[in-house]
ROSE-4610 file (N, C-alpha, C; in Angstrom, 1 decimal, always signed):
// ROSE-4610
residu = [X/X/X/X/X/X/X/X/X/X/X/X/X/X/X/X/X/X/X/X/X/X/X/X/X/X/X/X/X/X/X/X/X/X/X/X/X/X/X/X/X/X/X/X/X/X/X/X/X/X/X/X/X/X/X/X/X/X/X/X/X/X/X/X/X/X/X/X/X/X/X/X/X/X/X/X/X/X/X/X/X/X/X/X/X/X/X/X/X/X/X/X/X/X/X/X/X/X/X/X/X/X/X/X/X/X/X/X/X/X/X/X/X/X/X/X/X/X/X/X/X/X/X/X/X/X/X/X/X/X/X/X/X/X/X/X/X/X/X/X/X/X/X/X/X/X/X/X/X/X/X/X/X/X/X/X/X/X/X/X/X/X/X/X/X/X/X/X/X/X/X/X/X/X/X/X/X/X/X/X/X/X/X/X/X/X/X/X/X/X/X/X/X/X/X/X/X/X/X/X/X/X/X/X/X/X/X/X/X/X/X/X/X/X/X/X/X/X/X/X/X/X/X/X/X/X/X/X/X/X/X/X/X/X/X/X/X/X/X/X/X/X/X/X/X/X/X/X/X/X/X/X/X/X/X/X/X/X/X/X/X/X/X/X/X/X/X/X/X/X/X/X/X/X/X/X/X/X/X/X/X/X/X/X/X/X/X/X/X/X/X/X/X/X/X/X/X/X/X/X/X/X/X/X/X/X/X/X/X/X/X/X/X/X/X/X/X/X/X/X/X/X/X/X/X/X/X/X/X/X/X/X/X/X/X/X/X/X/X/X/X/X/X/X/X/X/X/X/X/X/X/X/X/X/X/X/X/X/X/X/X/X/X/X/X/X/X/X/X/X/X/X/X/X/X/X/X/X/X/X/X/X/X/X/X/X/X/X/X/X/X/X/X/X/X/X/X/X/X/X/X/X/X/X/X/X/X/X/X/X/X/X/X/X/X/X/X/X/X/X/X/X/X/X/X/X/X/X/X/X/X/X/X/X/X/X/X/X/X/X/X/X/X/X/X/X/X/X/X/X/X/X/X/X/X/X/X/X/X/X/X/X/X/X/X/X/X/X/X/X/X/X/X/X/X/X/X/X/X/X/X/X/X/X/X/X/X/X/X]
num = [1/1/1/2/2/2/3/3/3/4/4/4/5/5/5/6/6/6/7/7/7/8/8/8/9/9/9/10/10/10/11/11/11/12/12/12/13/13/13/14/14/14/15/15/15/16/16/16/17/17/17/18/18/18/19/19/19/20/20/20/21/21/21/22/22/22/23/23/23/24/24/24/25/25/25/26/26/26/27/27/27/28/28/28/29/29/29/30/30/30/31/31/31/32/32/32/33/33/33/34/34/34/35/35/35/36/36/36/37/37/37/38/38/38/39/39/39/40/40/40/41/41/41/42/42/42/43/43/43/44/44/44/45/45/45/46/46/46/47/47/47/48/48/48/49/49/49/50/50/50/51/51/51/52/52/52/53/53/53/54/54/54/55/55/55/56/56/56/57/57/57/58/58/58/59/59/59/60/60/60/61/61/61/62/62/62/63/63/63/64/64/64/65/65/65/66/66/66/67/67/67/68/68/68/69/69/69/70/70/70/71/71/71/72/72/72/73/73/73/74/74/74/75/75/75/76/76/76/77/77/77/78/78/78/79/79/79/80/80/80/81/81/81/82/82/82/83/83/83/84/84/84/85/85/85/86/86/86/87/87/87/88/88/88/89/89/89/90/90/90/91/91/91/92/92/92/93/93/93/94/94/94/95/95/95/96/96/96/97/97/97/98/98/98/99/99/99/100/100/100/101/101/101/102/102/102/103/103/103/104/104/104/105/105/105/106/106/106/107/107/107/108/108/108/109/109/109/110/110/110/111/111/111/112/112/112/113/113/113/114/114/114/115/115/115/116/116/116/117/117/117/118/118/118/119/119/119/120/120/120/121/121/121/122/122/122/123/123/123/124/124/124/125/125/125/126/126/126/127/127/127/128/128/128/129/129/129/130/130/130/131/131/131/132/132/132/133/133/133/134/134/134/135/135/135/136/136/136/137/137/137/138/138/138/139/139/139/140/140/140/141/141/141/142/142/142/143/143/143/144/144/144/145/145/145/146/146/146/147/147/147/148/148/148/149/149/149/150/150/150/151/151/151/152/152/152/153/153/153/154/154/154/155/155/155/156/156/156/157/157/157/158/158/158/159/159/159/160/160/160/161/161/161/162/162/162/163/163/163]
x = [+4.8/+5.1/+4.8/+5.5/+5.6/+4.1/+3.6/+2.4/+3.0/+2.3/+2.3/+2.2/+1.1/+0.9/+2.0/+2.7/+4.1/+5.3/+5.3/+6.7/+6.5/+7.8/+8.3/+7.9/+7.0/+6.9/+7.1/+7.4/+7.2/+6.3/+5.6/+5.0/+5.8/+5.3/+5.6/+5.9/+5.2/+6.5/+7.5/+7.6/+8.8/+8.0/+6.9/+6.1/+6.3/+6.5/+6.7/+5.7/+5.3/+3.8/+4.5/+3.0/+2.8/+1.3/+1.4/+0.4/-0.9/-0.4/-1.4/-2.3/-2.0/-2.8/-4.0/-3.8/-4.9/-5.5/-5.4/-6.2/-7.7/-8.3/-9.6/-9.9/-8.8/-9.4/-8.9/-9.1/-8.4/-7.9/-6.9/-5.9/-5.3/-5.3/-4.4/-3.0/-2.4/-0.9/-0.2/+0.2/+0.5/+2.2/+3.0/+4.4/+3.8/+4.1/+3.8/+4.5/+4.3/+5.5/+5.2/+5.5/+4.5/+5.3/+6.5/+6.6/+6.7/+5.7/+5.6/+4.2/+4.4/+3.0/+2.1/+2.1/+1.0/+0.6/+1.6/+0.7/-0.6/-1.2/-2.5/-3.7/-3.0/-3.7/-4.0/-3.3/-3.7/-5.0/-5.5/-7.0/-7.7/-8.2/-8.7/-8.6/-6.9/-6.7/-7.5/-7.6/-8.4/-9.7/-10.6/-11.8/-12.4/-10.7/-11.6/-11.3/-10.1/-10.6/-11.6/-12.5/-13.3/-14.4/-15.2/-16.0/-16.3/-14.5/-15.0/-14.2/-13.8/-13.6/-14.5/-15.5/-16.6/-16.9/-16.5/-16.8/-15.8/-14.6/-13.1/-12.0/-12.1/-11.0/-9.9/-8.7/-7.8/-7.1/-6.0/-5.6/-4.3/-3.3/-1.8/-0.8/-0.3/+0.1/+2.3/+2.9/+4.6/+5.3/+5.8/+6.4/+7.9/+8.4/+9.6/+10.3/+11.2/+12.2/+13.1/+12.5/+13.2/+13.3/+12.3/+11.7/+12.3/+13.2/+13.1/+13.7/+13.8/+14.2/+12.6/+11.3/+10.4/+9.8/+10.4/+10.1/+11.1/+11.9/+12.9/+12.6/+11.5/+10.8/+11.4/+11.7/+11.9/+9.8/+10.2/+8.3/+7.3/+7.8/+7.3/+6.7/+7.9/+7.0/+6.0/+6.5/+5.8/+4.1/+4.5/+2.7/+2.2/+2.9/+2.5/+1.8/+2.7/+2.2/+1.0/+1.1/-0.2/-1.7/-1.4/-2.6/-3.3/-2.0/-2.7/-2.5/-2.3/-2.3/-3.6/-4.2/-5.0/-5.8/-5.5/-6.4/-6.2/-4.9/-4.8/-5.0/-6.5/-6.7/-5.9/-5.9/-4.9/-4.0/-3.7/-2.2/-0.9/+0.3/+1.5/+2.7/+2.9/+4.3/+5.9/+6.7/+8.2/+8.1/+9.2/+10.1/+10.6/+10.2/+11.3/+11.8/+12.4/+13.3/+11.6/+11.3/+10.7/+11.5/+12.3/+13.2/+14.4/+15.3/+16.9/+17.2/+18.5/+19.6/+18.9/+18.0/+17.6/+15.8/+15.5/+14.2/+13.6/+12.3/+11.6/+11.2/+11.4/+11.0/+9.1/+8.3/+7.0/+7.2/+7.6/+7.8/+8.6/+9.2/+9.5/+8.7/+7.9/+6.8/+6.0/+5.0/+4.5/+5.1/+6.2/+6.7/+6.4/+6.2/+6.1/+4.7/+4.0/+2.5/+2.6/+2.2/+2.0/+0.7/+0.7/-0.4/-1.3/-2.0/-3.4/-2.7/-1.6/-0.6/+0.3/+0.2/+1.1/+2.2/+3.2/+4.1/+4.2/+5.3/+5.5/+7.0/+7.2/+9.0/+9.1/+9.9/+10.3/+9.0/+8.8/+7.8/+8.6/+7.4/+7.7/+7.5/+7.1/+6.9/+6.0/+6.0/+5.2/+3.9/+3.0/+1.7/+1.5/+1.9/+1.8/+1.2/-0.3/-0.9/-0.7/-1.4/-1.6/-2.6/-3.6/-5.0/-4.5/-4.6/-4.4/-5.9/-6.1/-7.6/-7.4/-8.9/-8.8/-8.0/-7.4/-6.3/-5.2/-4.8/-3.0/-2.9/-4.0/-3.4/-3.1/-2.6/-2.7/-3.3/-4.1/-4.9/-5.2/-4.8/-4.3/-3.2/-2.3/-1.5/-2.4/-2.4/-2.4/-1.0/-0.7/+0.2/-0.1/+1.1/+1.0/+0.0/-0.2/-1.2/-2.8/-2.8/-4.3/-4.5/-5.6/-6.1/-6.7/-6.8/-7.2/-8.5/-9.4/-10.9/-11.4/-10.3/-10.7/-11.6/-12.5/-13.7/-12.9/-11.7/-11.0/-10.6/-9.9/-9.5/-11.0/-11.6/-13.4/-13.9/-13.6/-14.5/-13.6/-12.4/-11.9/-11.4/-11.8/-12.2/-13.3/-14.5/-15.9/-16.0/-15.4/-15.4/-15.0/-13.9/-13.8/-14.1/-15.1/-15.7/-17.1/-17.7/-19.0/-20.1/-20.6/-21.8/-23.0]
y = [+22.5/+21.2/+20.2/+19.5/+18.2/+17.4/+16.5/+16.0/+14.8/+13.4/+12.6/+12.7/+13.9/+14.0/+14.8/+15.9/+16.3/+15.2/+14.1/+12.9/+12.8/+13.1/+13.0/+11.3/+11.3/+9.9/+9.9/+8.3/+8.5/+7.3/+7.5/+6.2/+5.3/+3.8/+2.9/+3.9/+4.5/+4.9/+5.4/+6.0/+7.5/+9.0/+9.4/+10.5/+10.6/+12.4/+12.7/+12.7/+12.4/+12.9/+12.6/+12.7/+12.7/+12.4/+11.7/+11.3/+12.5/+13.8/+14.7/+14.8/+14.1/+13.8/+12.9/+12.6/+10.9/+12.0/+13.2/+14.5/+13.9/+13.8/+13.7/+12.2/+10.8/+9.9/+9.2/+7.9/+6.8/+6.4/+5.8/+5.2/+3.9/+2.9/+1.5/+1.4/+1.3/+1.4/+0.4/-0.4/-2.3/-2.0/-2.5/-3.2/-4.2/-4.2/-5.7/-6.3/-7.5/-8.5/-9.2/-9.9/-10.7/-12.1/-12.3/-13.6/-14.5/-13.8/-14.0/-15.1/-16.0/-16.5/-15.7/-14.5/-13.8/-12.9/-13.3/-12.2/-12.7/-13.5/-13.7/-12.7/-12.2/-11.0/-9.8/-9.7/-8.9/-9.1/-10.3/-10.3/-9.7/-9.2/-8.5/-7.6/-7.0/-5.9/-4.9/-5.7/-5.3/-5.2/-6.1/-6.0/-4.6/-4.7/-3.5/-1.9/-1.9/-1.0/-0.8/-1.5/-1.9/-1.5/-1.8/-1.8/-0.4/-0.2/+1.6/+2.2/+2.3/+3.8/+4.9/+4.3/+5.1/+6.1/+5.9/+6.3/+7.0/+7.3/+8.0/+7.2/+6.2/+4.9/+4.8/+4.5/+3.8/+2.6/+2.0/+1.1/+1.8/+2.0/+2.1/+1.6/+0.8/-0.6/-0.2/-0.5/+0.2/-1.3/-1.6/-2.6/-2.8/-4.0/-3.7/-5.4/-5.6/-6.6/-6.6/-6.3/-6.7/-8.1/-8.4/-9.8/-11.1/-11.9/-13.1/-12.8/-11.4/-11.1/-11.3/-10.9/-11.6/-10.5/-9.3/-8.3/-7.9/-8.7/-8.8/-8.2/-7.6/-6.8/-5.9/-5.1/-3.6/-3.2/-1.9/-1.3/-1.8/-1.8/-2.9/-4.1/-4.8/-6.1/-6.3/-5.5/-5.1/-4.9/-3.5/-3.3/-4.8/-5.1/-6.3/-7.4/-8.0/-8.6/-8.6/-7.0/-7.0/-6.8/-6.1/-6.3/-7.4/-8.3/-9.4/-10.7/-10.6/-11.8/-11.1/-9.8/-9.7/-8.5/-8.2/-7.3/-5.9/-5.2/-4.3/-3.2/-2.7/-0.6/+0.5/-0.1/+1.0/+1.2/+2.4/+3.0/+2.1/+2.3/+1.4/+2.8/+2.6/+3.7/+3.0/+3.7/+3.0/+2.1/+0.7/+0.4/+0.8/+0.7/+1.3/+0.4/+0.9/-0.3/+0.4/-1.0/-0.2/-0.8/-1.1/-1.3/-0.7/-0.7/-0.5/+1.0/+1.0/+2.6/+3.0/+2.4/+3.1/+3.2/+3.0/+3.2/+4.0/+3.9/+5.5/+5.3/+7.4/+8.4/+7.6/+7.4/+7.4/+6.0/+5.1/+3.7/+4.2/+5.0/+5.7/+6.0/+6.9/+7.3/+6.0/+5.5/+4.1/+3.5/+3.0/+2.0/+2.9/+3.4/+4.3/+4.0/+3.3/+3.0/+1.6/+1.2/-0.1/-0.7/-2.1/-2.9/-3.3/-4.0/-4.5/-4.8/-5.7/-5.9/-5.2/-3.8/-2.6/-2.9/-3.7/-3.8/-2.5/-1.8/-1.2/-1.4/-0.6/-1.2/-1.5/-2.1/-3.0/-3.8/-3.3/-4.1/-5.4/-6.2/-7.8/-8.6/-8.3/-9.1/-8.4/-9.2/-8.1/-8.8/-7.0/-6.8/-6.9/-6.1/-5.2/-4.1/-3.7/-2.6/-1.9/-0.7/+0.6/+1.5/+1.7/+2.5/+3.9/+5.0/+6.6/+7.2/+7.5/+8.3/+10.0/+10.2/+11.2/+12.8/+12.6/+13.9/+13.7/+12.5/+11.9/+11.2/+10.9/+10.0/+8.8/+8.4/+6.9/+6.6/+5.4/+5.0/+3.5/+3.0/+1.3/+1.0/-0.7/-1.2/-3.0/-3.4/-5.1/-5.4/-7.0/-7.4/-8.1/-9.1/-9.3/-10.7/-11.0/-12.8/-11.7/-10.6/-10.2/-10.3/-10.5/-10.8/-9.5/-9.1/-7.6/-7.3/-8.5/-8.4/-9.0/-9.4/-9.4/-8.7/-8.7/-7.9/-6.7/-6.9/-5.6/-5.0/-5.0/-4.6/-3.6/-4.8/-4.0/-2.5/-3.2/-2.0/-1.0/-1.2/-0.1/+0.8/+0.6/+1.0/+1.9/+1.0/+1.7/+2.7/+2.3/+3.3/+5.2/+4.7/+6.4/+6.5/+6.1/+6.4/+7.2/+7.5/+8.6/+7.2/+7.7/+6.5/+6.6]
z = [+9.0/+9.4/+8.2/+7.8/+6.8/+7.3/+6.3/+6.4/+5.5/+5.8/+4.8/+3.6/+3.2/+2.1/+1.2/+1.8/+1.2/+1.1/+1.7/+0.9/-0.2/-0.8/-2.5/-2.6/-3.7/-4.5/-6.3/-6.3/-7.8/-8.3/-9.4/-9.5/-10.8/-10.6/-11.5/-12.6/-13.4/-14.5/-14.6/-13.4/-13.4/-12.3/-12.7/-12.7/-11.4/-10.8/-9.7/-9.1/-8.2/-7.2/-5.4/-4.9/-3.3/-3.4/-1.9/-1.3/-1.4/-1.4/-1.5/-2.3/-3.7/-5.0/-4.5/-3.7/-2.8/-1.4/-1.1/-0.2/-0.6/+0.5/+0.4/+0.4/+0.2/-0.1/+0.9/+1.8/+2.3/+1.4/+1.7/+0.8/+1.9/+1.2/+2.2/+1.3/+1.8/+1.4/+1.3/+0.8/+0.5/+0.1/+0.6/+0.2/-0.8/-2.3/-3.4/-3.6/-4.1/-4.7/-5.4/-6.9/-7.8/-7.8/-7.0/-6.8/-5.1/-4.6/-2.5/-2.9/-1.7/-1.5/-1.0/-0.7/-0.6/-1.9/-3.3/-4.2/-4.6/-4.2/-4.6/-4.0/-3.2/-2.1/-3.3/-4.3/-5.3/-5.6/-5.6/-6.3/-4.7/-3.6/-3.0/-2.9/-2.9/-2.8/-4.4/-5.5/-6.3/-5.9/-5.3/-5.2/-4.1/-3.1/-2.1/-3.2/-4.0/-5.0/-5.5/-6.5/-7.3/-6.4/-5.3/-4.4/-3.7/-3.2/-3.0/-3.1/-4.8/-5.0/-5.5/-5.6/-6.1/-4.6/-3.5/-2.2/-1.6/-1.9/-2.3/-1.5/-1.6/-1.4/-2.7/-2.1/-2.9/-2.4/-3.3/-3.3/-3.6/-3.3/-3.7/-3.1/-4.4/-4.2/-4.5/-3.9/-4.0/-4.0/-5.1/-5.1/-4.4/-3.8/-2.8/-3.3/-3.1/-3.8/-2.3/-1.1/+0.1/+0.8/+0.4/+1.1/-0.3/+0.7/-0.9/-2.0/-2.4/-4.0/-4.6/-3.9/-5.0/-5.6/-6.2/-6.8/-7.5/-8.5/-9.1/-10.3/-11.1/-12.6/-12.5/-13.6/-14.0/-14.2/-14.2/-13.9/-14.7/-16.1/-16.9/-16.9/-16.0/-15.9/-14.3/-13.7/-12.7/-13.2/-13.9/-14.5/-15.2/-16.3/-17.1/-16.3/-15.6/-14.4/-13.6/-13.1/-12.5/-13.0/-14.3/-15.3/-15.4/-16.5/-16.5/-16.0/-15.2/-13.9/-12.7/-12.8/-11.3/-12.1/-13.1/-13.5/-12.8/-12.1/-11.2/-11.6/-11.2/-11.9/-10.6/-9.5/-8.5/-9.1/-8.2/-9.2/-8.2/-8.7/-8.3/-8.5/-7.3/-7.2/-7.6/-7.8/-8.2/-7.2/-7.2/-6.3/-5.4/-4.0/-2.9/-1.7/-0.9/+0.2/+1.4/+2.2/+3.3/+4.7/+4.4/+5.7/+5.6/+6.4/+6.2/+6.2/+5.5/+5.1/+4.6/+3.7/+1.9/+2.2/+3.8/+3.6/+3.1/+2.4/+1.7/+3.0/+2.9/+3.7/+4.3/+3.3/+3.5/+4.5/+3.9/+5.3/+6.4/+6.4/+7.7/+9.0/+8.3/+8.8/+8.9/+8.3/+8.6/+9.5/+9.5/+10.6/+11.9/+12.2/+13.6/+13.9/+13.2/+13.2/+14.3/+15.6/+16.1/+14.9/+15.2/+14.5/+16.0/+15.9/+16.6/+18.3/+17.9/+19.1/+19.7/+19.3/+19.8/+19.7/+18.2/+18.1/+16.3/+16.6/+15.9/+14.9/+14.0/+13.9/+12.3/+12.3/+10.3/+9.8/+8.6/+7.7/+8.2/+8.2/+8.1/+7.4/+5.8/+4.8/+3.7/+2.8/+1.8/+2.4/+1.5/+1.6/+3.0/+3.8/+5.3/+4.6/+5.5/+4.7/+5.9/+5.6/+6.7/+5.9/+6.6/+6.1/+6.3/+5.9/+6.0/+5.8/+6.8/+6.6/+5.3/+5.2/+4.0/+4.1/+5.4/+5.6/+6.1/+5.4/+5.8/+7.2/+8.3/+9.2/+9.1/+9.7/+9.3/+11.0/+10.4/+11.8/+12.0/+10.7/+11.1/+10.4/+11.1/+10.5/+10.1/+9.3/+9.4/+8.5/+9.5/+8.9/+7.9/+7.1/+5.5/+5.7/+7.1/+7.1/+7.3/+7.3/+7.5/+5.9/+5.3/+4.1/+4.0/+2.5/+2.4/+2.5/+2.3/+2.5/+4.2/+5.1/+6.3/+6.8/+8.0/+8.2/+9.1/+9.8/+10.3/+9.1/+8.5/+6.9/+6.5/+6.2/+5.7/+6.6/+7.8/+9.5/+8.8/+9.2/+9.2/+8.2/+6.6/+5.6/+5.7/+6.3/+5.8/+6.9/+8.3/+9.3/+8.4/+7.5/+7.1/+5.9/+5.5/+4.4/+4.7/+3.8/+3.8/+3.6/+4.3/+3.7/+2.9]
């Protein structure tokens, strides 16, 4: 049986991988965008990197150009951008659709995730996260108005980490 961790990914430069490379860690999974009023959310989403990855947390961040057109870069300026505008050390996967015909397979799965209100369904905006515990479940959704350093965000971070 297929696992999250077997979906074909690529990252920001091209390079093939899967979620499997992230086995063993939580991972929060973020739709990005570097022209949304929520890209400022990049500076948290850094800090919950920064904080615990030492503890086997990540941050992987998939840029999407669904919302607004506000991810209009080639990978380039995508990385550029998020360097030096946020300082961003998580890794960044290609461009993909997470809604629609063209959904990636991995927001497929995600969207089948309800959030806090038992509403399940279409990303609704950039920087809609979803937490994946360290053996591919996923076990939360927040939407794009939860802030990445919120204390649900945090709980349920530290909930699957080792202490």
């Amino acid at each position: 049986m297929s696992t999250l961790h077997d979906i074909p990914l690529q990252t920001l430069d091209g390079t093939a991988t899967t979620l499997g490379e992230y086995r063993g860690k939580a991972v929060l999974v973020v739709n990005v965008a570097s022209k949304c009023g929520l890209t400022p959310q990049y500076e948290g989403l850094e800090r919950l990197q920064q904080k615990y990855a030492d503890r086997g947390f990540t941050v992987l961040g998939v840029p999407c150009n669904q919302f607004g057109g506000q991810e209009p870069g080639s990978a380039e300026e995508i990385r550029t951008f998020c360097s030096t505008s946020y300082g961003v050390s998580f890794p960044l996967l290609a461009k993909a659709d997470v809604n629609g015909a063209n959904r990636h397979p991995l927001y497929a799965e995600l969207a089948l995730l309800p959030d806090a209100t038992g509403e399940a369904g279409d990303i609704t905006w950039n920087f809609e996260k979803f937490l994946l515990s360290a053996d591919g479940e996923v076990v939360s959704r927040f939407r794009p108005a939860v802030a990445p350093e919120a204390s649900e965000v945090t709980g349920a971070i530290e909930a699957l980490l080792p202490r």
